[in-house]
LODRENLO-121662 format. One record per residue (C-alpha): x, y, z; residue in three letters. Coordinates in nm, 3 decimals, padded with zeros to 5 digits. Layout:
BEGIN
SITE    east   north      up residu
SITE       X       Y       Z    Ala
...
This chain:
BEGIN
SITE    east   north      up residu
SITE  00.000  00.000  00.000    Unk
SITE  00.136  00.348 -00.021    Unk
SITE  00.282  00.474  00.289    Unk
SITE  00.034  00.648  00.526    Unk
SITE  00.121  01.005  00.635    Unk
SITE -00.132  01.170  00.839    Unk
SITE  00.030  01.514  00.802    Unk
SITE  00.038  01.471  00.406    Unk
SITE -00.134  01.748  00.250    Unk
SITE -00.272  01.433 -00.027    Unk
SITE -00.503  01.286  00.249    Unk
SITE -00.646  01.618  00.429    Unk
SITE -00.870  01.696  00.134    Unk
SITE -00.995  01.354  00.045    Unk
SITE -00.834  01.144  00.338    Unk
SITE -01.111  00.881  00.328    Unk
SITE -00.961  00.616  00.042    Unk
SITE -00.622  00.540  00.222    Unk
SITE -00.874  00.512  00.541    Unk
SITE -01.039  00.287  00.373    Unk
SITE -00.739  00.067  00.298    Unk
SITE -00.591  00.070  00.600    Unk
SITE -00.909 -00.022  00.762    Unk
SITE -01.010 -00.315  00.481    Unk
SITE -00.631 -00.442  00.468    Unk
SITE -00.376 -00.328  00.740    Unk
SITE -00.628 -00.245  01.056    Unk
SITE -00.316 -00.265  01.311    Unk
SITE -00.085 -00.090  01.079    Unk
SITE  00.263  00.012  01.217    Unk
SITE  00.457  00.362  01.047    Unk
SITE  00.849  00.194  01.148    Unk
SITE  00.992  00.528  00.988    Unk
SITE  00.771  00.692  01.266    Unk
SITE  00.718  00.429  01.513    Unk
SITE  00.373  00.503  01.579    Unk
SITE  00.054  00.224  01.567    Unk
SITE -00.289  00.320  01.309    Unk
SITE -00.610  00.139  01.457    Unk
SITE -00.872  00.180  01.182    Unk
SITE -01.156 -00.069  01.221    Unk
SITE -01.480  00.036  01.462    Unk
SITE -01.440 -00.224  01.687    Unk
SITE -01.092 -00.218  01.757    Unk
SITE -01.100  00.177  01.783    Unk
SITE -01.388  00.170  02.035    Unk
SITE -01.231 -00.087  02.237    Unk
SITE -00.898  00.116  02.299    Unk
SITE -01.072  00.449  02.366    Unk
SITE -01.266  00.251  02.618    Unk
SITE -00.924  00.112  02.815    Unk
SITE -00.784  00.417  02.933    Unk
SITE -00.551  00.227  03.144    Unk
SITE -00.382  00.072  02.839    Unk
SITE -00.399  00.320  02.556    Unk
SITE -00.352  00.686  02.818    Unk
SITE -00.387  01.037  02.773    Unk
SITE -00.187  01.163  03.030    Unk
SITE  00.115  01.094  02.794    Unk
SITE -00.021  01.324  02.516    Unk
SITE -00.313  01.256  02.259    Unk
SITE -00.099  01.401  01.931    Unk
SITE  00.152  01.200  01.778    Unk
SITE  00.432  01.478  01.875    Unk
SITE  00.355  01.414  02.237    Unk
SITE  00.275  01.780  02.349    Unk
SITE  00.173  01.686  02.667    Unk
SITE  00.036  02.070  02.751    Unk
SITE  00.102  02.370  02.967    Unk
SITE -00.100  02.363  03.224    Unk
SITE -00.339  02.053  03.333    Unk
SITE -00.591  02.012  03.126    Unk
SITE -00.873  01.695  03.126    Unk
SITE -00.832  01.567  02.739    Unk
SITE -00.455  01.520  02.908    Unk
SITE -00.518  01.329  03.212    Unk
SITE -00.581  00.973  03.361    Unk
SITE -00.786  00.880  03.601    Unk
SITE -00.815  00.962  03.939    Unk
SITE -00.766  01.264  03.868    Unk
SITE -00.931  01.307  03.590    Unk
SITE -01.254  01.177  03.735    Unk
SITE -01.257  01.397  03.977    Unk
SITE -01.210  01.741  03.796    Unk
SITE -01.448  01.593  03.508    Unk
SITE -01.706  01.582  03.792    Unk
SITE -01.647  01.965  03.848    Unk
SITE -01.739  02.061  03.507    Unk
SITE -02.014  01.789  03.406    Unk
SITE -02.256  02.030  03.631    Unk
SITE -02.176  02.268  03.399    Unk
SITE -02.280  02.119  03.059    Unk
SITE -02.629  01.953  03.252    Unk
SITE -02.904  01.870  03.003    Unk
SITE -03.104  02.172  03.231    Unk
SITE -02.809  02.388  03.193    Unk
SITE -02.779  02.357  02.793    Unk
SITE -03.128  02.345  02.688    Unk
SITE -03.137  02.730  02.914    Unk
SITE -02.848  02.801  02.611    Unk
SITE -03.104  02.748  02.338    Unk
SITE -03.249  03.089  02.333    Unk
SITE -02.838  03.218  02.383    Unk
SITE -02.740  02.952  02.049    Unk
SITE -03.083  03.111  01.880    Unk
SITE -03.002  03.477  01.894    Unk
SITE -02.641  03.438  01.841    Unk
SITE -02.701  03.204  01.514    Unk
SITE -02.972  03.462  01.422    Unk
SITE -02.731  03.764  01.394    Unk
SITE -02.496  03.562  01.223    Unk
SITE -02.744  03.431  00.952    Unk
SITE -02.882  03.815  00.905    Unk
SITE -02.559  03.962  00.850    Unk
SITE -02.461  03.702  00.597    Unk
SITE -02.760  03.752  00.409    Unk
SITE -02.760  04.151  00.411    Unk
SITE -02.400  04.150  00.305    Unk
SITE -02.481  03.912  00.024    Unk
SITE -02.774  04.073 -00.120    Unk
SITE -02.555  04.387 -00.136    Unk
SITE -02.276  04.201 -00.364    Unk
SITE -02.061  04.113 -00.089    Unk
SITE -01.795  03.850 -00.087    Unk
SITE -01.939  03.586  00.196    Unk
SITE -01.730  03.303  00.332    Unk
SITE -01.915  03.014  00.538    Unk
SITE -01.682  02.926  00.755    Unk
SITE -01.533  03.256  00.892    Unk
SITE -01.885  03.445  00.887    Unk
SITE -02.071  03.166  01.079    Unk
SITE -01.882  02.847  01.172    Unk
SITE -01.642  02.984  01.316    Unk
SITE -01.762  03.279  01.473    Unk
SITE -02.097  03.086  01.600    Unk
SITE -01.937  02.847  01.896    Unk
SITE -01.665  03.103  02.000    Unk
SITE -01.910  03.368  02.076    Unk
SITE -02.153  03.067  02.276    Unk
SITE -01.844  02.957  02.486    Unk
SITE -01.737  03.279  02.498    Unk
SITE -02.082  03.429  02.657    Unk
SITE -02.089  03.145  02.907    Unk
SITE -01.712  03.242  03.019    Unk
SITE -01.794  03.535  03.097    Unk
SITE -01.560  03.698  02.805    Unk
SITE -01.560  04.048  02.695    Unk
SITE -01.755  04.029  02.313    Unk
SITE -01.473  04.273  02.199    Unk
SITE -01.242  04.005  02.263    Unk
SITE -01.385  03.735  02.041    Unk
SITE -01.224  03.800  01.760    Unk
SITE -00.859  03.767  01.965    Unk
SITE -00.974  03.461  02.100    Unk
SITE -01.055  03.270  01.726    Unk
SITE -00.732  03.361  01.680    Unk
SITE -00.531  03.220  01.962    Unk
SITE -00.766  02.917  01.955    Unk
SITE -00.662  02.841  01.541    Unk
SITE -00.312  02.937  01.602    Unk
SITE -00.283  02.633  01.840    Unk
SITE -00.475  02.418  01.636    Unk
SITE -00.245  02.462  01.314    Unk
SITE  00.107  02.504  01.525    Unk
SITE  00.332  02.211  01.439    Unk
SITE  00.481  02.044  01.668    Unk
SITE  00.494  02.084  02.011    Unk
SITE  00.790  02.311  02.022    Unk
SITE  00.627  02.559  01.748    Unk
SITE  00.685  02.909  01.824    Unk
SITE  00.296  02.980  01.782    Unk
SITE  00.195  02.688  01.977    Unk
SITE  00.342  02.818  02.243    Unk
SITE  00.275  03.198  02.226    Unk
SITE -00.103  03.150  02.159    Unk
SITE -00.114  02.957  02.495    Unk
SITE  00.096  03.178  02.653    Unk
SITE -00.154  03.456  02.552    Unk
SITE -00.491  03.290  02.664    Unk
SITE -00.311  03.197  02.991    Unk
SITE -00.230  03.546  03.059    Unk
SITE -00.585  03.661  02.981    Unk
SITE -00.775  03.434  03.148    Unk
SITE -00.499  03.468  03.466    Unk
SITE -00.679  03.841  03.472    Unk
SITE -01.013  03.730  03.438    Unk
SITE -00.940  03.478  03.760    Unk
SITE -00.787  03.782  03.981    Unk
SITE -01.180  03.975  03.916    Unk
SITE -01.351  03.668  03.954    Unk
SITE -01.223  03.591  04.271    Unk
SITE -01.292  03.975  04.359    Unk
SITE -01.632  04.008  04.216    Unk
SITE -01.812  03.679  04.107    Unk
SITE -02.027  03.642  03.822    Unk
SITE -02.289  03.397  03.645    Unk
SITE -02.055  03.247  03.445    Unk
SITE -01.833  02.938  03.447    Unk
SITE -01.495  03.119  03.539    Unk
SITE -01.669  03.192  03.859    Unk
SITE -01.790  02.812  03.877    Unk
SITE -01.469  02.725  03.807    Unk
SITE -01.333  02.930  04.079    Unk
SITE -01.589  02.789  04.344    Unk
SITE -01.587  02.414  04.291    Unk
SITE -01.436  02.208  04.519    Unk
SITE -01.322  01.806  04.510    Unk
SITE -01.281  01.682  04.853    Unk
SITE -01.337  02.008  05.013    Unk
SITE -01.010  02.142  04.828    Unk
SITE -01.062  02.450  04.576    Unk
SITE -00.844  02.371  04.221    Unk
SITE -00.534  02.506  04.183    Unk
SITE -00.497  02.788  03.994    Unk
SITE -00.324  02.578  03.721    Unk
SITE -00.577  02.379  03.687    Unk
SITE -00.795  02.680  03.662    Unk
SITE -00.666  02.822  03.409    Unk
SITE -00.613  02.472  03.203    Unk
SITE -01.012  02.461  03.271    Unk
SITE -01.089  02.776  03.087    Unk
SITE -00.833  02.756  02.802    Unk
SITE -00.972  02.385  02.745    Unk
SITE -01.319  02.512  02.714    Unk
SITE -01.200  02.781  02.483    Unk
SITE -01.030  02.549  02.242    Unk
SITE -01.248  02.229  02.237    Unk
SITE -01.552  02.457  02.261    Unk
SITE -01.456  02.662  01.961    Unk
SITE -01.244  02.467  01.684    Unk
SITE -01.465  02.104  01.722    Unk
SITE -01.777  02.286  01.674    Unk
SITE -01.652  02.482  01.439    Unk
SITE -01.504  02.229  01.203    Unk
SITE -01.786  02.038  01.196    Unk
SITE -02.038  02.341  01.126    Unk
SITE -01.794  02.364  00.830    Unk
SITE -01.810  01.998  00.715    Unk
SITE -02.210  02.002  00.731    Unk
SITE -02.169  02.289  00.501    Unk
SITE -01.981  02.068  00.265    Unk
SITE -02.227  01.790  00.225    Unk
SITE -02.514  01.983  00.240    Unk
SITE -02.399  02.153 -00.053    Unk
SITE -02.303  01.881 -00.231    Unk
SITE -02.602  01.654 -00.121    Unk
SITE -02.883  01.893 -00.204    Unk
SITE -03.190  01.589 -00.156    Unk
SITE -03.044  01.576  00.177    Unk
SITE -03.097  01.962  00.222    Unk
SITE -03.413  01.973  00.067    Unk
SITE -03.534  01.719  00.348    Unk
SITE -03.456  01.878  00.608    Unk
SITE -03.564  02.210  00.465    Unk
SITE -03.888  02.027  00.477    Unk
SITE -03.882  01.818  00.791    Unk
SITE -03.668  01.995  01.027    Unk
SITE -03.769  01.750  01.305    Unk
SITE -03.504  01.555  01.158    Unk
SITE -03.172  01.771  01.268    Unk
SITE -03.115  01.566  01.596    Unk
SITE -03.034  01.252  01.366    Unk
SITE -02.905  01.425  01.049    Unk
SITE -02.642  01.601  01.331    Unk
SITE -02.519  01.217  01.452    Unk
SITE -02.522  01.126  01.091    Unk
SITE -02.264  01.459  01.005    Unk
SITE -02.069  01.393  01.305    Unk
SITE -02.048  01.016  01.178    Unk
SITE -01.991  01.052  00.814    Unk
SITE -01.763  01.360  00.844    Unk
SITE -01.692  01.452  01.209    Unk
SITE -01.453  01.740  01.301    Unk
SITE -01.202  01.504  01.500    Unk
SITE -01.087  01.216  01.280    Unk
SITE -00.805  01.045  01.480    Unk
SITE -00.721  01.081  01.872    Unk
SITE -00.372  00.928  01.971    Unk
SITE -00.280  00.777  02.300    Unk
SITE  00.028  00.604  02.439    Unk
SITE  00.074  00.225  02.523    Unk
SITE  00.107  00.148  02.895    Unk
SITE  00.196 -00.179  02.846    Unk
SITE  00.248 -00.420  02.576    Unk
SITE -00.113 -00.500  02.366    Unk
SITE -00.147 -00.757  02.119    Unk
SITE -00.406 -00.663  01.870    Unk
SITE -00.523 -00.874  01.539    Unk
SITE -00.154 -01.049  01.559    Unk
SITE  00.037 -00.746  01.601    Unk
SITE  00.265 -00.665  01.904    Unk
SITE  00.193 -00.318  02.010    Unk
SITE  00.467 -00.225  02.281    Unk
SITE  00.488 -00.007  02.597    Unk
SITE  00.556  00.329  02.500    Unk
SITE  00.475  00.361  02.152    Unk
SITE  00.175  00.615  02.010    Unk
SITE -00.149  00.472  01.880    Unk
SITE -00.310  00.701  01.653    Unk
SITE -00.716  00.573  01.680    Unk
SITE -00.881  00.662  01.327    Unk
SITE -01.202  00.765  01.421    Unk
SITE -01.319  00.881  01.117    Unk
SITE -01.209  00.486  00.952    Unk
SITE -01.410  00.330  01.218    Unk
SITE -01.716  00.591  01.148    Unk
SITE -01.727  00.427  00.792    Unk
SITE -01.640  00.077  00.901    Unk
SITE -01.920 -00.164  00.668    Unk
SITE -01.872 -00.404  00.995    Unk
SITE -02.076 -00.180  01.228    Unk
SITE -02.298  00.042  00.955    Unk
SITE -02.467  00.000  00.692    Unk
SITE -02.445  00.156  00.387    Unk
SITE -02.138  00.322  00.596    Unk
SITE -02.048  00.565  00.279    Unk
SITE -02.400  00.672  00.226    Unk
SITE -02.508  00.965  00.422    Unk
SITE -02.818  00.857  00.589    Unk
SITE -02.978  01.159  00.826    Unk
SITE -03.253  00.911  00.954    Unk
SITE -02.983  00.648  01.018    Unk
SITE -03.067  00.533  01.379    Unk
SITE -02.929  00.385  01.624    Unk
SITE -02.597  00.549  01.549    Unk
SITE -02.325  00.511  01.767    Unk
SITE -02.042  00.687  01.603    Unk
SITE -01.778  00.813  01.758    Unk
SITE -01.748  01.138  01.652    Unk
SITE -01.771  01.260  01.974    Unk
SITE -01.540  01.007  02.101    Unk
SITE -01.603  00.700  02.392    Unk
SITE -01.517  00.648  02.728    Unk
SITE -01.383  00.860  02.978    Unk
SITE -01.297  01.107  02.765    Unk
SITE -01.649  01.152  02.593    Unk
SITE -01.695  01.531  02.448    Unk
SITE -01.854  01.690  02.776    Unk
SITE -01.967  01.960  02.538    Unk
SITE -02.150  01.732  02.361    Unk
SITE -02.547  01.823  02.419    Unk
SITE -02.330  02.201  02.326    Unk
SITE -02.231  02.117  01.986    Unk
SITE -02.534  01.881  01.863    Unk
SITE -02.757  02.235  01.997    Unk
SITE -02.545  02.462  01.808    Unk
SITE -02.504  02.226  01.500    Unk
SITE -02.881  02.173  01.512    Unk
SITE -03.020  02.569  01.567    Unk
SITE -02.751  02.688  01.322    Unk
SITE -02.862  02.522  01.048    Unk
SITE -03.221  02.554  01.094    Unk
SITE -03.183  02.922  01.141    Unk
SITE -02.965  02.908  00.830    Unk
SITE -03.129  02.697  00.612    Unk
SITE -03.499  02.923  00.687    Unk
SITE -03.263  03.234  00.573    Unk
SITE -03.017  03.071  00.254    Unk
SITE -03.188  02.776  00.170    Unk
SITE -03.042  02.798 -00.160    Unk
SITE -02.653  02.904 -00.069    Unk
SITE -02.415  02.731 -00.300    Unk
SITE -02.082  02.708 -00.208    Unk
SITE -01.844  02.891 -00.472    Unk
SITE -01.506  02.742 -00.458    Unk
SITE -01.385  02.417 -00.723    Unk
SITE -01.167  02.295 -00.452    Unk
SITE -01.233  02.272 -00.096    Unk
SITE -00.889  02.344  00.092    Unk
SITE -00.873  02.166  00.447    Unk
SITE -00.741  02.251  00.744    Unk
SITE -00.309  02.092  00.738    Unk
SITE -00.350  01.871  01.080    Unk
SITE -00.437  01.514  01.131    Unk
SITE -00.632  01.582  01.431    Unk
SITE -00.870  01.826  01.354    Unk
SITE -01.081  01.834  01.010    Unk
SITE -01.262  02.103  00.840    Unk
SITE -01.261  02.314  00.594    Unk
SITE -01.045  02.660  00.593    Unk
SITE -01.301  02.854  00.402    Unk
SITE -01.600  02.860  00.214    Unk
SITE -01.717  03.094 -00.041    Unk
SITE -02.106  03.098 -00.107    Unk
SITE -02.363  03.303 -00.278    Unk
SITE -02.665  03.328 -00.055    Unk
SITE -02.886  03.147 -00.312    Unk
């Protein structure tokens, strides 16, 4: 087969044919120039992401093991992990999410109208930096507490970290650098003068009667800045993409909008914003007849085992009434998106709220150009007319 590089700029655009052979022919497939392990098929995927104590985070979850700056939940095991998870799954409640709807609504709303008004009056329109990406950075933003006049500094930090490379990249580190700093202020007024917002939650939970440490504070709110922002944001960019080129799919739920809840699991499945999570090997694994060693990196193809034939049918067919659906788009096992209810909400209102508005938009470009890392998938930008 021909070699697998997940940084290659061939795969980003179109990375789901050597997916599809590493899944069909080499599911345990190791990179020797590399030394790292590729999991592809569903079963095998879900079954590491469910052993934490085998395949770990704590180690890093990208292949250049960037292990992080401050402590952050995506990069830790348990106990610990359990036990500042707990903190912030109050946080993203059902009750507490479905009291964002009328936040997502509004926020979606002014988004849509501007988009529209500037189009009508002849002006160049892109999809993804007009609404995508602005649409779940303003949300988290709002429920941090954040300054609006600072969203636009924020997307910026947040996709400078995504697209560093390498964990000793200049940007990498001065975008986190920068968010530290700024949330580090928003802590010292916090503490002064408490708000409704979850810096201030943040800043009053307790595990075991013991108040986080302000490291962990600040990995808390940078976390829910990044995850809350590029995920979301990727994906609202990849529904673009197949609704535009899967108009019957459009038209239905144009029509029957009661159908967003399963046409969002279906998007998250067929093109999710986070194809591959890596973890590192504990201890030695043998998996399909391969010898997987302490130490080494698993990368876990998500986005292969979304489109395995073994656990879906029809698995390259987009199917928005497909159900049950367990993808894993939003991941398994310990480490399950806590911003899930979040992103299915914002994913579902956006498009409703845009479709009602552009139900004709047509995206402009010949060649969608994809974002350059393996662990984060969407498009860069997207030129429509409003239709």
């Amino acid at each position: 087969m021909q070699e697998f590089n997940p940084y290659s700029r061939r795969h980003l655009g179109n990375p789901f044919p050597i997916y599809t052979e590493l899944r069909e022919s080499h599911p345990v497939y190791l990179d020797e120039r590399r030394g790292f392990w590729t999991i592809t098929r569903y079963e095998d995927v879900h079954a590491c992401l469910k052993d934490w104590r085998s395949f770990c985070s704590g180690q890093g979850i990208t292949l250049d093991g960037f292990i992080g700056l401050k402590p952050m939940l995506i990069l830790m095991d348990p106990p610990r992990h359990d036990e500042l998870r707990r903190v912030m799954l109050h946080a993203f409640a059902p009750k507490v999410i479905a009291g964002m709807e009328a936040t997502v609504r509004r926020i979606a709303t002014v988004l849509v109208d501007d988009l529209v008004a500037r189009g009508r009056a002849g002006e160049e329109i892109d999809l993804v930096q007009d609404f995508g990406a602005p649409l779940p950075i303003m949300v988290i933003a709002e429920m941090l507490g954040i300054d609006p006049a600072d969203h636009a500094q924020f997307r910026q930090w947040s996709n400078g970290i995504m697209l560093a490379n390498g964990p000793d990249a200049a940007q990498l580190l001065e975008c986190y650098g920068a968010i530290f700093d700024y949330f580090e202020s928003i802590v010292v007024d916090r503490r002064r003068d408490p708000r409704d917002d979850l810096v201030s939650a943040i800043l009053q939970a307790e595990v075991d009667g013991q108040s986080l440490t302000d490291d962990e504070v600040l990995g808390f709110c940078a976390l829910l800045l990044i995850a809350g922002n590029e995920t979301t944001a990727n994906l609202l960019g990849n529904i673009a993409v197949i609704l535009d080129q899967h108009r019957d799919i459009r038209q239905q739920l144009i029509d029957h909008p009661e159908l967003f809840p399963t046409a969002v699991e279906e998007f998250l499945r067929y093109d999710g914003s986070v194809p591959t999570l890596t973890r590192t090997l504990t201890r030695d694994v043998t998996l399909r007849g391969q010898h997987l060693s302490e130490g080494q990196k698993v990368l876990l193809v998500t986005a292969a085992a979304n489109r395995d034939p073994r656990q879906f049918e029809n698995a390259e067919r987009v199917d928005i009434r497909r159900d049950p659906n367990p993808h894993l788009g939003l991941g398994v096992g310990i480490h399950y998106c806590m911003g899930a209810r979040l992103a299915r909400q914002e994913a579902s209102l956006g498009y409703q709220i845009l479709l009602e508005r552009m139900p004709g938009y047509e995206v402009t470009t010949d060649k969608v150009e994809y974002i350059n890392t393996p662990s984060v998938r969407g498009p860069v930008r997207l030129p429509i007319t409003i239709g």
